[in-house]
N, C-alpha and C positions, 0 to 999 in steps of 0.2 A: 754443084755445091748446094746444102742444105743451108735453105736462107730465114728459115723457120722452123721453130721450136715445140714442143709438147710435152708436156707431162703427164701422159695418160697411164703409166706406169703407177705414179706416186697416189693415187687414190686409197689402195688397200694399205700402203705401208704409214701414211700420217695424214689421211683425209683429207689428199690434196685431189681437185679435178680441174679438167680444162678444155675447154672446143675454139681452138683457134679458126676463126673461119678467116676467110679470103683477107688480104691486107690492101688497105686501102689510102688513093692521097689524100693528105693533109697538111692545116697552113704548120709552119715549124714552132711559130711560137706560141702555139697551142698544145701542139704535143711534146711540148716540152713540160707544159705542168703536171701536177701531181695533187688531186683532190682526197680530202678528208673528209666523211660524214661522219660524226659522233653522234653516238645514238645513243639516248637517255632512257633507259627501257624500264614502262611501266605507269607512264605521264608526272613530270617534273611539276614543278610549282613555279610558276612566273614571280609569282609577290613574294616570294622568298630569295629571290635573284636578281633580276636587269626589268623589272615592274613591279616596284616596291607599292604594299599597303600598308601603311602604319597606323596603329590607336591612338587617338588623343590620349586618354588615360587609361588608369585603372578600372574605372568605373563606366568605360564606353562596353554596351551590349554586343554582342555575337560580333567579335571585331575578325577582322580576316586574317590577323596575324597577332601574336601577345606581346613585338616588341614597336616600340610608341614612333611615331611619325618623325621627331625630333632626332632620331638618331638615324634618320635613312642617309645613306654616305650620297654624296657626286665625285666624279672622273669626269671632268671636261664636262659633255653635253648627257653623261652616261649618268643615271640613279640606280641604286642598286640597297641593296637588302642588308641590313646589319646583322649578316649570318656566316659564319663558318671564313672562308676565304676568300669571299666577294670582296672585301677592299683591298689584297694585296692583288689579285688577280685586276680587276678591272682599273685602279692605278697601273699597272703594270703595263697593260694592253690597249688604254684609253683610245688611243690616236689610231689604233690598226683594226678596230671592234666598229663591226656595224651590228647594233641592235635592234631587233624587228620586233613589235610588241602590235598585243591586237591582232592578232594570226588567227584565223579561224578555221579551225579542223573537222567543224559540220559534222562530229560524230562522239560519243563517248566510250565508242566501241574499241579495246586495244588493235587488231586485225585492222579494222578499217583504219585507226587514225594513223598505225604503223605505215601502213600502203600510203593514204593520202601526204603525210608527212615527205616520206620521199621519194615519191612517185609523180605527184603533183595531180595525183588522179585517185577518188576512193574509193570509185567503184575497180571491180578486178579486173586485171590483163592487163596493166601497166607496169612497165620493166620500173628498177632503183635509176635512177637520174645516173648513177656509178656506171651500169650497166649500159646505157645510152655512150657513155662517154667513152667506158672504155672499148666499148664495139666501135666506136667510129674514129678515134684517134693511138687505142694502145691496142689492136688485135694482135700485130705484131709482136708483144712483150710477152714474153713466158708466162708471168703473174700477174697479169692483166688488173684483174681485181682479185683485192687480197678482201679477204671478210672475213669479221669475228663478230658476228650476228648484225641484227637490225633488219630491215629490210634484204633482202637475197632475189628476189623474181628480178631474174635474165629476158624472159618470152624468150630463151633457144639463141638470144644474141650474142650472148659470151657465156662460159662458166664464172661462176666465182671458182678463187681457189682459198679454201679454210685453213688459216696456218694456226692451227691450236697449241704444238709441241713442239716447241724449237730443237728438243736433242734429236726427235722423228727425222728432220727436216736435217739435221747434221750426219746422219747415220745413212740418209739416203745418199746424201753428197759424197759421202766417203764410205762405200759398203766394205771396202777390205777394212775398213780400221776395227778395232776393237777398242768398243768402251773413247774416251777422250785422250786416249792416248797415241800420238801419230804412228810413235813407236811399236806397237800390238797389231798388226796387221793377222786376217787369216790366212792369206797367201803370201812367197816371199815373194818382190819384184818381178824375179824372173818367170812366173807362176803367172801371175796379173797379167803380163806380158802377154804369155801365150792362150789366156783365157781373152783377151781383148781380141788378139789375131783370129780365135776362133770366130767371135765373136762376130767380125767381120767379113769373117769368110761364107757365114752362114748365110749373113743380107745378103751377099752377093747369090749364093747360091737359090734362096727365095725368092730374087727378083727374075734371076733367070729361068724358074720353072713357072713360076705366076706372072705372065706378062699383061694380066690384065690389067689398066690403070687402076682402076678401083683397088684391084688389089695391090700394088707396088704402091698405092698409095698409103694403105694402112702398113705395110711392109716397113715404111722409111717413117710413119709415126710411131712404130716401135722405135725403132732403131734412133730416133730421135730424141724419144723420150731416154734414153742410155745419155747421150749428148748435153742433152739437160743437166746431167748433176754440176757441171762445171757454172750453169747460172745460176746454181741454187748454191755452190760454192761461192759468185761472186757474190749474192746477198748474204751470207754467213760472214763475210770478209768484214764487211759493215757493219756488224753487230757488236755490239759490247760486250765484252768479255763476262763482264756482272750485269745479269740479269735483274731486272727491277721487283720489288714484290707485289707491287698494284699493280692488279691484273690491267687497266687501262694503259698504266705508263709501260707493260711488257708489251701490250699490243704496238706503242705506239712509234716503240724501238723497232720492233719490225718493220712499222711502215717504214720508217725514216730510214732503214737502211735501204731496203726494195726500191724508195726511191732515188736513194744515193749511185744503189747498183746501176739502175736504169732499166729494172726488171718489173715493174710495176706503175700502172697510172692512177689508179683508183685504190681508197681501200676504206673500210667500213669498218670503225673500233666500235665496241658497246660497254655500254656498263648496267647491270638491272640495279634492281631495287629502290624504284621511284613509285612503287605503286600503295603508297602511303595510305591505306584507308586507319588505321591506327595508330596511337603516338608520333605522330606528323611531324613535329617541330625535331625533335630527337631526329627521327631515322631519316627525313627528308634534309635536313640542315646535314650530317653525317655524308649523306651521297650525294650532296649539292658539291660540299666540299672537298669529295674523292674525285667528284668528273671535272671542279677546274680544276683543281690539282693535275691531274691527267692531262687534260688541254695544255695547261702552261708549260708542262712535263713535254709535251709536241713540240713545242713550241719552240722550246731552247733546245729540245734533238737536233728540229731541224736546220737548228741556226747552227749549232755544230757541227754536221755533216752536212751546211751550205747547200740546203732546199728551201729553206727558209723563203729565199722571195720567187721562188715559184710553186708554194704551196697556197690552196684553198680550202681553206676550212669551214664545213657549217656542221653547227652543232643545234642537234632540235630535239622532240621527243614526240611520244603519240599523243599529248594534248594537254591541258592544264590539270588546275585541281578546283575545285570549290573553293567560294568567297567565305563559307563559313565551315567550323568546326563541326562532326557528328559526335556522338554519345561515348565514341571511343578516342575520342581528342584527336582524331584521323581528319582527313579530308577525301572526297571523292572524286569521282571522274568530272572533267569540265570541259567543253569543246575550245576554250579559247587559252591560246599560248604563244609562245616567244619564238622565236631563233637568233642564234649570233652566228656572224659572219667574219670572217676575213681574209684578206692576202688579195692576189695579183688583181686588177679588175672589179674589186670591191672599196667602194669610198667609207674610210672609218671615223672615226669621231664623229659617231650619228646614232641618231634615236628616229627609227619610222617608225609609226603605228602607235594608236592609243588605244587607253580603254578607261571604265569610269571607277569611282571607287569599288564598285561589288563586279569588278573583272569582267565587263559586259564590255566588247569590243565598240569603239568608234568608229562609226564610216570615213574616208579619209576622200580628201579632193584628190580627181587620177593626174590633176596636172602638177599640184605645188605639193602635197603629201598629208596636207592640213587635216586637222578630223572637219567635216563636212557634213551637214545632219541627212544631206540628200543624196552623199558619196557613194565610191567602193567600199563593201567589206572585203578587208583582206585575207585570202585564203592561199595554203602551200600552190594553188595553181599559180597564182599571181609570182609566187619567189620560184618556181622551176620555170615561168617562160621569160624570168628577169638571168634567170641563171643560164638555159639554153641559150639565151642572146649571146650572154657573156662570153660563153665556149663557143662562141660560131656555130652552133647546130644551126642547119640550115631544115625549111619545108620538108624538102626531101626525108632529112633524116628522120624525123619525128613525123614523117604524115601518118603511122599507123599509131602513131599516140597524141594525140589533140589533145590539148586542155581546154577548161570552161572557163577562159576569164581573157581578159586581154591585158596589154602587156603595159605597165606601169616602171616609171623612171627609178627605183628603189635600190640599185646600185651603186 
């Protein structure tokens, strides 16, 4: 009996790929969860979100934002930016939000801060933290890792699988139908029938001329990847009938179905347009407000198809922006930035990490979390070896990826 699946087939028809390698034990109530990275592609703006900078007045020089101190919102222990959707979103999520501020990404570079971000590593040959996860707890699962950009480097341990076209992804599931109607098939039943039998008769016949393992083994990953449509059917099951029109919130229908089906542990949503060197406050405020929108949009999927409490969410970008305005009312690259957290494992209604008013990160004490003048800076290594804890990666798994930082209470 065929006890694992592939879909080596679905590459050329909707850009799907996959290398299941061996499957391996784990604890149960680890691989039972389902993590999320949102990826804010382009470097977001901290003080315009969850590390507010505000002007005393009008008349305050080269301020870091143009809306006044006085109207920065609070959630609980959470401050936040009087922008776009940051007060319904973080009232909303107060109590289940851990916000990281003072992140230091050691780079202005997009490539490197993409990497460092979620990798927990800048320099290269560091898998997605996704990638780690889903190699060691979901190899088993057809769509291991689902990706719609952001970080992608596997190092060969899993494939992502790119779900771009949900009709690709329906059309594979169901090759005799025609078009969305069950009713249009190409073949009649009876047709299907004996194209299946064939079909079957032929594995049989390749195994028994090719008895080499090697080969019978690529043999039954054909033959497998055929087997497959019925779990790309069970994710199709799960989907909504209406598609969403932000592009975030159709990704993130995907995920929430994948992990309803039980066909996915990881997956990677992105949204661009954070890379603000021009009219900053307009386009930055605009996609501040699409990606919570998007989040919270996760959020209540997953509470309606009852993932909800074993999802993990971290949301981050490739780095900050500048404390102050350039000549074209933009902002530019900054190394220091944010993440939010949430779900199983993660303590919320929290604020770690500071920074001063011109976005210059604060060292923090490694024991109580305090800014500390003689501290840790905090960097993505510090939040990937708080998050490997979290998922039980053990030495083992991670020895051919070390991080440079040691491991701090920040969960």
């Amino acid at each position: 009996m065929l006890t694992r699946r592939s879909f080596l087939q679905l590459t050329g028809a909707a850009g799907l790929s996959l290398w299941l390698p061996p499957p391996r034990a784990h604890a149960a109530e680890i691989s039972e969860l389902f993590w999320v990275f949102v990826h804010a592609s382009g470097g977001w703006d901290p003080t315009m979100l969850c590390d507010p900078k505000g002007r005393a007045d009008e008349a305050e020089e080269d301020p870091v934002n143009h809306y006044f101190t006085d109207d920065i919102g609070e959630a609980g222990a959470i401050r936040y930016a009087p922008v776009g959707f940051n007060r319904t979103f973080f009232n909303r999520h107060k109590d289940r939000l851990l916000v990281i501020n003072g992140l230091d990404t050691q780079t202005n570079g997009h490539d490197g801060g993409v990497r460092h971000m979620w990798s927990g590593k800048l320099s290269e040959g560091h898998p997605a933290l996704a990638a780690l996860l889903s190699a060691r707890y979901g190899a088993h699962k057809p769509l291991s890792f689902l990706s719609n950009g952001g970080y992608e480097f596997t190092d060969q341990l899993i494939a992502p699988t790119r779900v771009g076209d949900v009709a690709k992804i329906r059309a594979i599931a169901y090759p005799n139908q025609i078009g969305d109607d069950p009713e249009e098939t190409f073949h009649r039943p009876s047709a299907a029938d004996r194209i299946q039998a064939a079909v079957e008769a032929r594995r049989a016949h390749l195994e028994a001329r090719f008895n080499l393992p090697q080969n019978q083994a690529t043999i039954s990953q054909h033959y497998a990847a055929r087997l497959g449509r019925g779990e790309i059917k069970r994710l199709l099951e799960f989907l909504p009938s209406e598609h969403e029109d932000a592009a975030l919130k159709r990704q993130a229908q995907v995920a929430v179905a994948a992990a309803r089906a039980g066909v996915s542990y990881c997956a990677n949503l992105s949204l661009g347009g954070f890379d603000t060197h021009s009219d900053h406050d307009n386009r930055q405020g605009a996609q501040l407000t699409a990606l919570l929108e998007g989040v919270d949009f996760l959020i209540q999927e997953a509470e309606r198809q009852r993932v909800l409490d074993r999802m993990v969410v971290v949301v981050g970008s490739d780095f900050g922006r500048t404390a102050s305005y350039n000549d074209g009312r933009g902002k530019d690259h900054w190394s220091i930035s944010s993440a939010l957290l949430m779900g199983p494992g993660i303590r919320g209604g929290r604020v770690v990490g500071a920074t001063d008013a011109r976005l210059n990160a604060q060292p923090l004490d490694p024991t109580h979390l305090t800014p500390l003048e003689t501290g840790v800076r905090l960097t993505p290594a510090h939040l990937h070896l708080a998050l490997r804890q979290m998922a039980g990666l053990t030495d083992a798994d991670t020895a051919r990826y070390p991080l440079d930082a040691a491991t701090l209470p920040l969960l």
